[in-house]
C-alpha positions, 0 to 999 in steps of 0.5 A: 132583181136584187133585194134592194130592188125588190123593197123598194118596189114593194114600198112604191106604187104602180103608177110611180113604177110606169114613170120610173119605166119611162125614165128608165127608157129615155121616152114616153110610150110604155104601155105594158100595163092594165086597162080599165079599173080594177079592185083590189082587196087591200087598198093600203096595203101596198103593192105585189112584186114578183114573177109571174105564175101563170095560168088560165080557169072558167067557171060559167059552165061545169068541164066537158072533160073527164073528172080525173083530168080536171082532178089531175090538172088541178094538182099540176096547177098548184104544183106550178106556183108552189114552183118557180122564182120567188117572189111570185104573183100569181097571175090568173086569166079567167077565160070567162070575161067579161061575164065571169061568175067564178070566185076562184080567190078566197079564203081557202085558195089566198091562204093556200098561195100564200103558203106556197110563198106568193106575194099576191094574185092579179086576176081579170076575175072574181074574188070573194072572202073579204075581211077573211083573206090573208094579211099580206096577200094582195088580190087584184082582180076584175070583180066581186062575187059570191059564188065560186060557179063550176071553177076549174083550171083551163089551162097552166104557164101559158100566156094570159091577157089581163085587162088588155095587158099581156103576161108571160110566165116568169114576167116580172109583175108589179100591182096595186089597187091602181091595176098592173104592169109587166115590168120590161126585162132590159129595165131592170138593172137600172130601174132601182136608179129610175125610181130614186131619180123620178121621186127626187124629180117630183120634190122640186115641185112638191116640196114648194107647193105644200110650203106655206106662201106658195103662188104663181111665181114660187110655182113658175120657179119649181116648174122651171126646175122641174122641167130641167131635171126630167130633160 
């Protein structure tokens, strides 16, 4: 992913993201993306791109484990998204869902991410703190909640389902208070000319429908033209 690419999508949405994959593929039926409404701790403040650090944590019930092993694999997590491609989203499953009561996102571990150099987290589980979160560090999660529960890292760099959708470690990731979606590998070098060509697409009918005077027949024109640019 080059730098254009990577402002131009952080400055569009998730939804436009899913139109521009599909333009990008020549056919409708992408579905790699987030089921269900999610909530997002800064709702204007615009999407997180980046590649997936993965991992996966509970909190219901205290570890079985040895302390020093939960100790241990809490500094092995944290070394994992201190490392890696950047940008970054972390991406943690909380193994908990549908009944997770463990805010592992709050002010201490956003700030801490953030200072790593990831661009937000996406999390099927509870996030906490807000008004206290970092600027610029993007929360998208399953719920809210007070409490942090008996919080620990499960597992690190696997595999996680989120809201149905499926992440590897290293995916490309982009989300907003819309939900998420994994961008797929074989889009990517065409994607920027995708997006730039869907947003040109939809002005034929956007730019008339908010001119004054705009009816029916001004409406049939536009989706005429429309319909020719998508095909």
């Amino acid at each position: 992913m080059n730098d254009t690419l990577l402002e131009l999508l952080k400055k569009v949405d998730t939804p436009t993201v899913c139109n521009a994959i599909e333009v990008a593929q020549g056919k409708r039926g992408f579905n790699d993306f987030t089921r269900g409404t999610m909530l997002c701790s800064d709702p204007e403040g615009g999407a997180m791109v980046g590649y997936a650090r993965t991992a996966k944590i509970a909190a219901v019930n205290p570890p079985t484990e040895a302390p020093e092993v939960i100790k241990a694999r809490r500094m092995d997590y944290y070394r994992h998204m201190a490392s890696g491609p950047r940008p970054a989203v972390t991406v943690v499953e909380d193994v908990d869902y549908p009944h997770c009561i463990g805010a592992y996102w709050g002010e201490i571990n956003t700030t801490v991410h953030k200072g790593f150099g990831v661009s937000g987290a996406l999390t099927n589980g509870v996030m906490r703190d807000l008004g206290d979160l970092p600027e610029d560090f993007p929360v998208v999660a399953g719920s809210i909640g007070p409490s942090h529960g008996f919080v620990h890292v499960k597992e690190i760099g696997t595999e996680v389902t989120i809201f149905s959708m499926t992440v590897k470690d290293g995916d490309l990731v982009h989300a907003d208070r819309h939900g998420a979606l994994v961008i797929p590998t074989d889009v990517i070098p065409v994607l920027e000319e995708a997006i730039l060509k869907l947003l040109d697409t939809e002005k034929l009918v956007l730019d008339p429908a908010r001119t004054d005077g705009f009816d029916f027949d001004a409406f049939e024109k536009a989706w005429a033209a429309f319909e020719a640019a998508r095909t």
